[in-house]
C-alpha positions in Angstrom: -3.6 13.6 -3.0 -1.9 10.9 -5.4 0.8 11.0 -8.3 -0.1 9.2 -11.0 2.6 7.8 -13.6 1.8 6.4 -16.7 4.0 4.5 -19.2 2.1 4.7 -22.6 3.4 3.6 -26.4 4.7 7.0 -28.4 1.7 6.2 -30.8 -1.3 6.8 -28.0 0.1 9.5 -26.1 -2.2 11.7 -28.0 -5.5 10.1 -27.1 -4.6 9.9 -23.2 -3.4 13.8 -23.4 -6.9 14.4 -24.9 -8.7 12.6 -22.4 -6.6 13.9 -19.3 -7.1 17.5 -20.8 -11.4 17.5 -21.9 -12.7 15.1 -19.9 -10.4 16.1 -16.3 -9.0 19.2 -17.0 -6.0 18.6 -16.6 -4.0 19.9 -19.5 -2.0 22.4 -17.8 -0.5 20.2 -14.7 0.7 17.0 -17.3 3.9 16.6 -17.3 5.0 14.6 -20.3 8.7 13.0 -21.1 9.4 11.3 -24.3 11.9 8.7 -24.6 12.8 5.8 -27.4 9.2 4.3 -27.6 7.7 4.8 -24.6 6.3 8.1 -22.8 5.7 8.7 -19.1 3.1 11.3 -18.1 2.5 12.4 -14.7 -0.6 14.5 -13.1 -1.9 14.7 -9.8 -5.5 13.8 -8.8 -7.0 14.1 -5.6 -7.8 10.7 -3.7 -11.5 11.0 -4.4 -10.7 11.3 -8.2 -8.6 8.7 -8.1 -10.6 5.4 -9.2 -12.9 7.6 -11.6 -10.0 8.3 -13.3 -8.1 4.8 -13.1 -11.4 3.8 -14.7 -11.5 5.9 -17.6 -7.8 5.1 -18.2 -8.2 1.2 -18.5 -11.1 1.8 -20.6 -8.6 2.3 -23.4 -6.5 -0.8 -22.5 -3.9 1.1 -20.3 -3.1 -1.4 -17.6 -5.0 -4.3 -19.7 -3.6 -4.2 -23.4 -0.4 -2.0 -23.2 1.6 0.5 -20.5 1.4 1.0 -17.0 0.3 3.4 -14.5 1.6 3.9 -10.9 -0.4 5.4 -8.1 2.1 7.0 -5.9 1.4 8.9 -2.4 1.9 12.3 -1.8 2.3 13.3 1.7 3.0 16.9 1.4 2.6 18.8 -1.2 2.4 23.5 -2.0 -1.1 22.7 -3.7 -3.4 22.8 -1.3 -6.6 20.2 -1.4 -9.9 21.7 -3.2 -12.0 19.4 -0.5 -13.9 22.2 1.7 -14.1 21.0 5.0 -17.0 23.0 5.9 -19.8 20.7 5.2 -23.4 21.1 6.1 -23.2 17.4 7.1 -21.6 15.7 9.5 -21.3 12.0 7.8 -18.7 12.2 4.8 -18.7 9.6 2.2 -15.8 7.3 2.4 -15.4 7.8 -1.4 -14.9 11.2 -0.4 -11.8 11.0 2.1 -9.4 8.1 1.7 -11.3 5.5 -0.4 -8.4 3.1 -1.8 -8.8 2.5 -5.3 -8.6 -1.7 -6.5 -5.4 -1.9 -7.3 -3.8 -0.4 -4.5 -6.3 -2.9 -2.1 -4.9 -6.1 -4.2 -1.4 -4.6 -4.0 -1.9 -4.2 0.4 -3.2 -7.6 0.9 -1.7 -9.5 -1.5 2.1 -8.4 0.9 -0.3 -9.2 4.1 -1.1 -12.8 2.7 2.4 -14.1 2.1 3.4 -15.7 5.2 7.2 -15.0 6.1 9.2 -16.4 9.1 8.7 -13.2 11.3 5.1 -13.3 10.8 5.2 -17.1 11.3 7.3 -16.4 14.9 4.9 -14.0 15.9 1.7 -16.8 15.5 4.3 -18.7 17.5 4.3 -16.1 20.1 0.8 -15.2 20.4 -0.3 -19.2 20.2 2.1 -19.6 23.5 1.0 -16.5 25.2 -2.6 -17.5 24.1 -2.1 -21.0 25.7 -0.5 -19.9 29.1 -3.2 -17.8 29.9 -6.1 -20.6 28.8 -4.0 -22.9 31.0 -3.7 -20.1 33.9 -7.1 -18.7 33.5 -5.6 -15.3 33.0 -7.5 -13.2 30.7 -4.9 -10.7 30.4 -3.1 -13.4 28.8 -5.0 -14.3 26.0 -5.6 -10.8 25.1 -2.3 -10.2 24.7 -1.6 -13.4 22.2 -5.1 -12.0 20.6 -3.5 -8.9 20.2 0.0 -10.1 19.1 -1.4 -12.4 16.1 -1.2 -11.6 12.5 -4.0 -13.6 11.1 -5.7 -10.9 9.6 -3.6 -11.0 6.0 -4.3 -15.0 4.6 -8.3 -14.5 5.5 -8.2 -11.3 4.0 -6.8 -12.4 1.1 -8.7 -15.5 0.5 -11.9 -13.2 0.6 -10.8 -10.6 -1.5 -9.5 -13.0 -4.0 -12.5 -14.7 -4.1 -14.7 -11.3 -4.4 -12.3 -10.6 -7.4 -12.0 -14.1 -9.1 -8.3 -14.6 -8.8 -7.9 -18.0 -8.1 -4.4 -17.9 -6.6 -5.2 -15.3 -4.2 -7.9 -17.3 -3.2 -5.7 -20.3 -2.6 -3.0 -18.6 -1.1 -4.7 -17.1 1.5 -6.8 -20.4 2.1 -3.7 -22.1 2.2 -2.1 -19.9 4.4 -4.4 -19.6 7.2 -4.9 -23.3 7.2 -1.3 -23.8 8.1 -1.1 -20.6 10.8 -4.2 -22.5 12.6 -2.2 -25.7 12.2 1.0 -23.9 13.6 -1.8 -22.6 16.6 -3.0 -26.2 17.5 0.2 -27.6 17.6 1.3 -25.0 20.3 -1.7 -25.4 22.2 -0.8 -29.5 22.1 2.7 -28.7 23.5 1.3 -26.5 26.0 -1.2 -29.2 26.9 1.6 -31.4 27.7 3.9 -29.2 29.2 1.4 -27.6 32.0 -0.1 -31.5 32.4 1.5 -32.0 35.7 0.1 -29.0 37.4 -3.4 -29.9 36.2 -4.2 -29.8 39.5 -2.8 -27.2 40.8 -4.8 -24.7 38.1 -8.2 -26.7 38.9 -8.1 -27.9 35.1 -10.3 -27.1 32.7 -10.2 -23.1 33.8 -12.9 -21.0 33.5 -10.9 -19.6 30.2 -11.4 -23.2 28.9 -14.5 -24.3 29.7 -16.2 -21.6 28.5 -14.6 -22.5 24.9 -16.3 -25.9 25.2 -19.9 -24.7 25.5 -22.1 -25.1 22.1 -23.7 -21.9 22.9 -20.2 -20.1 22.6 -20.8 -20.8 19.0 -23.5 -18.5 18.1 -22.2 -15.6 20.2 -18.6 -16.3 18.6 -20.5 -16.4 14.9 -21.7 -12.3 15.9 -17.8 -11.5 16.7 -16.7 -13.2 13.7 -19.5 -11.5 10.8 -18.7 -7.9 13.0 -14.7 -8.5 13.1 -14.8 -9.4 9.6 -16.9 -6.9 8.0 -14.7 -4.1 10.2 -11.4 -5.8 8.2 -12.4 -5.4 5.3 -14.0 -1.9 5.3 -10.5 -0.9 7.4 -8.7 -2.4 4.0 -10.7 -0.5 1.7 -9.8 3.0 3.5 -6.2 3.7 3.9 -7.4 6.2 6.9 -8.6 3.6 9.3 -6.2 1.3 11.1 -5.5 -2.7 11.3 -6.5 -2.2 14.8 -10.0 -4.6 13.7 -7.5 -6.8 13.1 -7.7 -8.1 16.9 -11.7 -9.1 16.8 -10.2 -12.0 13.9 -7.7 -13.0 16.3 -9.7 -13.1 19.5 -12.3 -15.4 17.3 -9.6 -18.0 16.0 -6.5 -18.2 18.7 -8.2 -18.5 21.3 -10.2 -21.5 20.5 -7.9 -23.0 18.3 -5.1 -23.2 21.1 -7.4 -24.7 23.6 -8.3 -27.2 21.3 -4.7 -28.2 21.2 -4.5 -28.6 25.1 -7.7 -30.0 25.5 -6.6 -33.1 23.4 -3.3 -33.5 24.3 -4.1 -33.4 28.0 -6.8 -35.9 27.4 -5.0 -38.0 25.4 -1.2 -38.1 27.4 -2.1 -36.4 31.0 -2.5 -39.4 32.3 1.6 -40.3 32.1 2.0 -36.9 33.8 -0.1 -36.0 36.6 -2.6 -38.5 39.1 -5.5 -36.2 39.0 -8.8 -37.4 37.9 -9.0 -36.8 34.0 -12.6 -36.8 32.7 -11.9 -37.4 29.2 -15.4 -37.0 28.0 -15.5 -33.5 29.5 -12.0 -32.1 27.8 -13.0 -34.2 24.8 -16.3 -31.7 24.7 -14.5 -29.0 25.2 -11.8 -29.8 22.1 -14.5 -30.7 19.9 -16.5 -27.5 20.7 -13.2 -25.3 20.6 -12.7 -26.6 16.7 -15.9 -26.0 15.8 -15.6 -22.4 16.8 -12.5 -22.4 14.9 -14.7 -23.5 11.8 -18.1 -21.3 12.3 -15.8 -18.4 12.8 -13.9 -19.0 9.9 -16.7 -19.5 7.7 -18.0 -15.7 9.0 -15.5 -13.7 8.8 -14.8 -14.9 5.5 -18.7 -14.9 4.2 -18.7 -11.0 5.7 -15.2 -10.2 4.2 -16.2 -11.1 0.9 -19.8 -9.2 1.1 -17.9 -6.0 1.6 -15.4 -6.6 -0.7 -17.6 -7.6 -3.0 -19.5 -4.5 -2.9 -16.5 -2.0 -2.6 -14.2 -3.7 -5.0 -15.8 -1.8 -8.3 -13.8 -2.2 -11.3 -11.3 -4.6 -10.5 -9.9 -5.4 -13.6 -7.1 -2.6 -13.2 -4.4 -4.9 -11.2 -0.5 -4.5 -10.8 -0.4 -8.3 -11.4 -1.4 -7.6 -15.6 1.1 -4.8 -15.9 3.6 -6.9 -14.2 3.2 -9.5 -16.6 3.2 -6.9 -19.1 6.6 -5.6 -18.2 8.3 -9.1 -17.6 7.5 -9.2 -21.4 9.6 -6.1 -22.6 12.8 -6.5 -23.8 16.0 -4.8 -21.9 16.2 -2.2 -24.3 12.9 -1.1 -24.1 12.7 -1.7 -20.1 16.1 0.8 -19.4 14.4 3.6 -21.8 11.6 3.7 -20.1 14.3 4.0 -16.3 16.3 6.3 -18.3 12.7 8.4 -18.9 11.9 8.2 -15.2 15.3 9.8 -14.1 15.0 12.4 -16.5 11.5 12.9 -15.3 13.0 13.2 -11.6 15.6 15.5 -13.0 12.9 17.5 -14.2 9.8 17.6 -11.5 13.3 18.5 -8.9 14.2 21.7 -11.2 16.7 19.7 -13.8 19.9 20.5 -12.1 21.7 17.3 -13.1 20.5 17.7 -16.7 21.9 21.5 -16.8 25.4 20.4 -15.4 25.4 17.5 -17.6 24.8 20.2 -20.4 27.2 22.8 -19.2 29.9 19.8 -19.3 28.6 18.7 -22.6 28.9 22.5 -24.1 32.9 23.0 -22.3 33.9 19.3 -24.2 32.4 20.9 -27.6 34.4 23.9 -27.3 37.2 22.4 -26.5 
């Protein structure tokens, strides 16, 4: 169940009471607070109601033209769901059970796009776990940096942006994940250089490697990267599944990427550090081969992304990034009535006890 907040003009209040009351029924749970020229109204709707009715409420500019409306999460709550669980079929419509409406999808994955310095030391970190086990032909290994990397939020949000049309979205995320690989690659040419000497020793390339440089890794890598992509953004679109297909992104792009890095750094300065045999055309193969996975994987899991988002993004014209602009344009007046109409709203929904003490002390200074 959800808690929706809107911040209307004084003027409309009317028309949205109207529409809340005929058209959802919801007359008797509104909870209305009028302040200097703004009003806040708040409902609950359960989570399969809630994009219908986001819908209908941007249809007369709320969002777009004027106000704001909030979608807040209710966690508990004494009114228990109308959803009957007792279905005659097994297969429940997404729409149905956690369905994220548009706004609150752009809201997720715009945060997961922005690249900050922890996320940036954990590429680091699964990049150099990544390497050492492509170096050590340990399996375990690259699992792990697969499973440790956070490249899941730029490709999501270059797809999404692009299913939407927002340009900057697009480019953020495009941007993003071209430096992350960049950061990747640069590991895996450290890594190249730093385990040169014991090229030997590990019997370089591994098996982890080579396999990396066969052409036919491509097409297989293509299927893990459509699949791993198409999971994303279906797990983004349902705030009941987990990031958890998150890993088949990173198993299609770390890997490859960091053994690209080795591959031409050992071929290019292994020489200086070690006398064994190099056979540059071999590890050239394989570096060339590893960046084109990189590529064709790319390519996928954004073409897939974007298909499902695409489809499951409905009306996406309701965005936090309008009624952001919107508020940036109120004046501070208007801005602390409306935060002076959300505490009293609080004081209200959590039985008004600050507002009766603040009257009681009000009613003692009168008399006296």
């Amino acid at each position: 169940m959800k808690l929706l907040q809107l911040t209307i003009p004084n003027e409309r209040v009317h028309t949205f009471v109207s529409l809340l009351d005929e058209t959802f029924g919801l007359g008797d749970s509104l909870m209305v607070v009028e302040s200097f020229k703004s009003t806040l109204i708040q409902f609950r709707v359960e989570d399969d109601q809630v994009s219908f009715v986001l819908e209908e409420l941007q249809r007369l500019g709320l969002g777009i033209d004027f106000g704001f409306c909030d979608v807040l999460d209710l966690r508990a709550s004494t009114v228990m769901p109308t959803r009957n669980l007792r279905h005659d079929t097994i297969i429940t419509p997404s729409t149905d059970v956690a369905a994220l409406p548009p706004s609150q999808i752009y809201s997720n994955i715009v945060k997961k796009t922005v690249l900050t310095v922890d996320t940036i030391i954990i590429i680091c970190m699964s990049a150099a776990m990544a390497g050492i086990g492509l170096a050590t032909n340990n399996r375990i290994y690259i699992m792990a940096g697969s499973l440790l990397s956070r490249l899941m939020g730029p490709i999501m949000g270059a797809s999404y942006g692009l299913a939407i049309l927002d340009k900057e979205l697009f480019i953020a995320g495009v941007r993003n994940l071209t430096f992350a690989l960049c950061i990747i690659v640069g590991f895996g040419v450290v890594i190249g250089v730093i385990f040169s000497p014991f090229a030997e020793t590990l019997l370089w390339p591994t098996d982890e490697m080579a396999t990396r440089g066969v052409y036919l890794e491509m097409m297989f890598g293509a299927i893990i990267a459509m699949c791993g992509g198409a999971a994303v953004a279906v797990s983004e679109s349902n705030e009941e599944l987990t990031g958890v297909a998150g890993i088949a992104i990173s198993s299609a792009l770390v890997p490859p990427a960091v053994n690209s890095g080795i591959c031409f750094s050992f071929m290019l300065v292994g020489q200086y550090f070690t006398d064994y045999k190099i056979e540059q055309a071999l590890f050239f193969k394989i570096a060339t081969a590893s960046i084109g996975i990189v590529c064709i994987n790319s390519f996928f899991i954004y073409s897939t992304a974007f298909v499902v988002f695409k489809a499951r993004s409905g009306n996406t014209r309701f965005l936090h990034k309008k009624s952001t602009r919107n508020w940036k344009k109120l004046d501070k007046r208007r801005r602390d009535s409306i935060m002076l109409a959300s505490a009293s709203m609080a004081d209200e929904e959590f039985g008004g006890r600050g507002s009766k003490s603040s009257a009681r002390g009000s009613d003692a200074s009168h008399n006296d």
